[in-house]
C-alpha positions as CSV (number, residue, x, y, z in Angstrom):
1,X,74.4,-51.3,152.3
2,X,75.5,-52.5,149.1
3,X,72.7,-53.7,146.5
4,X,73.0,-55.4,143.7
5,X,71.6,-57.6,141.0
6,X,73.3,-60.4,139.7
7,X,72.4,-63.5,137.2
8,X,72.7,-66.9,138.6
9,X,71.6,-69.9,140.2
10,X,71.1,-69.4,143.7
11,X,71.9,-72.3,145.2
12,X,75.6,-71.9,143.9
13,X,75.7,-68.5,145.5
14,X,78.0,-67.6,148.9
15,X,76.4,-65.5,151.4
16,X,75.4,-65.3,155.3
17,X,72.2,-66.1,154.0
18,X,70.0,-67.2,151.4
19,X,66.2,-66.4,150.6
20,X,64.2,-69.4,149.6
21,X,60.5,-68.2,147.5
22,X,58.5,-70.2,149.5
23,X,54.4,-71.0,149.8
24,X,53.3,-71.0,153.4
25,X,53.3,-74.5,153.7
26,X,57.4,-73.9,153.2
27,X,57.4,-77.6,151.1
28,X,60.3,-77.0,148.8
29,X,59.3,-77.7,145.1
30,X,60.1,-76.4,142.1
31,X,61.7,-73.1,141.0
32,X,63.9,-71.7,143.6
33,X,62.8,-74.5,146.6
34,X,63.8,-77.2,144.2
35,X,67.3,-75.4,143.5
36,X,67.8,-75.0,147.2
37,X,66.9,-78.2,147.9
38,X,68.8,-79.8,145.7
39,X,71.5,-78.2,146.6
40,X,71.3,-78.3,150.2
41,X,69.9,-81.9,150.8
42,X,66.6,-83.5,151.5
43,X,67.3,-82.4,155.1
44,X,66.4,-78.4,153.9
45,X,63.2,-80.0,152.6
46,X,62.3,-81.8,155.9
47,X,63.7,-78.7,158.7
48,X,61.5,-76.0,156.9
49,X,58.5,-78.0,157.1
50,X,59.1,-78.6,160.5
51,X,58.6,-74.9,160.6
52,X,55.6,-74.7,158.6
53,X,53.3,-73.7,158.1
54,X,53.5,-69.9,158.5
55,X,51.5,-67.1,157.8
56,X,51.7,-65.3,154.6
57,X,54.3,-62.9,154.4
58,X,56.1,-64.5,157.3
59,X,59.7,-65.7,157.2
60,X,60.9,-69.4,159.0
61,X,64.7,-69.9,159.3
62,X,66.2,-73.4,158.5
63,X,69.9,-74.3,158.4
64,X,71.8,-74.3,154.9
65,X,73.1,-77.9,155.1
66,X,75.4,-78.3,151.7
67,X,74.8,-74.8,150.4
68,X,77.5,-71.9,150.6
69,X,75.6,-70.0,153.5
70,X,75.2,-70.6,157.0
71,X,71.2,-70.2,157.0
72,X,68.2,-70.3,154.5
73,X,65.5,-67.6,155.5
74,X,62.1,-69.1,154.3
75,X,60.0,-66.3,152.9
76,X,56.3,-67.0,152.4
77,X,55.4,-64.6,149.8
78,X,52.8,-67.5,148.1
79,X,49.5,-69.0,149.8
80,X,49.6,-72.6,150.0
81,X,45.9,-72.1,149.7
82,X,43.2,-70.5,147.9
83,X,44.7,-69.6,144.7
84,X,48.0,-69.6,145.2
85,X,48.8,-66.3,143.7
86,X,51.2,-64.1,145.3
87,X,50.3,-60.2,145.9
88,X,52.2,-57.0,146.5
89,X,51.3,-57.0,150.3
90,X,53.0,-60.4,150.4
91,X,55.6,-59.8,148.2
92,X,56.5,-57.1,150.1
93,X,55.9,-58.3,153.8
94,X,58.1,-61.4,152.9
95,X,61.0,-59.4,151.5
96,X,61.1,-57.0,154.6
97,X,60.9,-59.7,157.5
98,X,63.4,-61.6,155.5
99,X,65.7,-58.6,155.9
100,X,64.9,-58.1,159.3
101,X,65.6,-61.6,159.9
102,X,68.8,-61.6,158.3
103,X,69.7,-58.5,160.0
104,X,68.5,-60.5,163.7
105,X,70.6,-63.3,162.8
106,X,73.8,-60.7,162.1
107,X,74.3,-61.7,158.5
108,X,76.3,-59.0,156.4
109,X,75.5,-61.1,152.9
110,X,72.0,-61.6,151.4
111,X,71.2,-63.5,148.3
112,X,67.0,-62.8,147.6
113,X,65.2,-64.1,144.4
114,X,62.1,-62.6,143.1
115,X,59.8,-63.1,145.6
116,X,56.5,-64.4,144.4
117,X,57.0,-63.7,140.8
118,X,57.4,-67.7,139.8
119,X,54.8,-70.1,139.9
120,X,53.2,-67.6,142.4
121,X,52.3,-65.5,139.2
122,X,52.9,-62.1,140.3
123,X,54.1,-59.6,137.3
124,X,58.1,-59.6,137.3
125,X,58.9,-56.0,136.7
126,X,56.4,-55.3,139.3
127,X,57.4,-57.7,141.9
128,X,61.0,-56.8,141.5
129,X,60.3,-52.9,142.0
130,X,58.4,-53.5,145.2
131,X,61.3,-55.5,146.2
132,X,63.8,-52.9,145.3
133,X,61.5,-50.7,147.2
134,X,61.8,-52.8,150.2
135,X,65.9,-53.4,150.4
136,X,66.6,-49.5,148.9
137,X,64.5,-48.3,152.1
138,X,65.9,-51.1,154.7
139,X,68.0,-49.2,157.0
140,X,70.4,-52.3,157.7
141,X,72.4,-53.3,161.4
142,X,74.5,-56.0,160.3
143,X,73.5,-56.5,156.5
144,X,76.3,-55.2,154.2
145,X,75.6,-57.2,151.1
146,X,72.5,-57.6,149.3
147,X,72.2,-59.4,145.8
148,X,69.1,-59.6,144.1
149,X,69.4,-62.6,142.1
150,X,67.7,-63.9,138.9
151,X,68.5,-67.1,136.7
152,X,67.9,-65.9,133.1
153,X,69.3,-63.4,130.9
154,X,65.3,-62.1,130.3
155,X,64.9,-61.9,133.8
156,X,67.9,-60.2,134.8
157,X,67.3,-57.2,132.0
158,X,63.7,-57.1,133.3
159,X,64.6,-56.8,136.7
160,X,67.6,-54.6,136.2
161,X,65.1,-52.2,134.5
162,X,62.8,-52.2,137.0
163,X,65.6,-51.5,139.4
164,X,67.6,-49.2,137.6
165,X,64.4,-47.2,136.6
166,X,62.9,-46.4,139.9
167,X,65.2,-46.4,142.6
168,X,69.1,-45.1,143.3
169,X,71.5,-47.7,144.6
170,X,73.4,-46.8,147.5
């Protein structure tokens, strides 16, 4: 499986599949959600929380309406509770089932941000090498592709490092 991280805005990206950073709730707001939404449609927005709310670390699949993808996997890595703060057991649960569920659903492409590391205040270059942990590990049965995207040039270098410095790419 190929993984890779790239700089961009995720709603612009082609894939089988996109990852939306969702609370458990799964109401799209800012960040991430807001891109995706306003990408996709207020009809993203109203499907996932059709779906909602979930569990933390739980995924809920919605349709990708106007985006380049065929499906948005919901990943609730945030409480919509409480406060609010992603952690690593979250961070990680949420990235594995959205694998899973992307590998259920027989995508071969995968566009995932950083999980939790937004308004859900988790530490970047930690959140992105429990991420890389998770995909680097993921023994795939459809997925092909997997891009690990960021939006900024500060985030990308962080998260490159984290990557590059703890794990081998396949």
């Amino acid at each position: 499986m190929e993984f890779d991280v790239v700089q961009g805005d995720i709603a612009a990206q082609s894939a089988d599949a996109l990852v939306n950073a969702a609370g458990t709730s799964l109401r799209m707001g800012s960040g991430v959600a807001g891109a995706l939404r306003r990408g996709a449609g207020a009809e993203l927005n109203e499907e996932a929380m059709s779906k909602g709310p979930v569990d933390l670390g739980a995924v809920a699949v919605t349709d990708a309406y106007d985006l380049d993808a065929d499906y948005v996997i919901h990943a609730a890595a945030m409480p919509h509770y409480g406060d609010g703060q992603a952690t690593a057991e979250s961070i990680r649960e949420a990235t594995r089932n959205s694998l899973e569920t992307a590998d259920d659903l027989g995508c071969r492409s995968l566009v995932i941000p950083a999980l939790g590391c937004g308004v859900a205040g988790f530490d970047l270059a930690s959140g992105a090498e429990i991420i890389g942990e998770e995909i680097s590990a993921y023994e795939p049965a459809s997925l092909e592709d997997v891009r690990f995207i960021t939006y900024t040039d500060e985030e990308y270098e962080t998260i490159r490092s984290a990557i590059d410095g703890n794990h081998s790419r396949d």
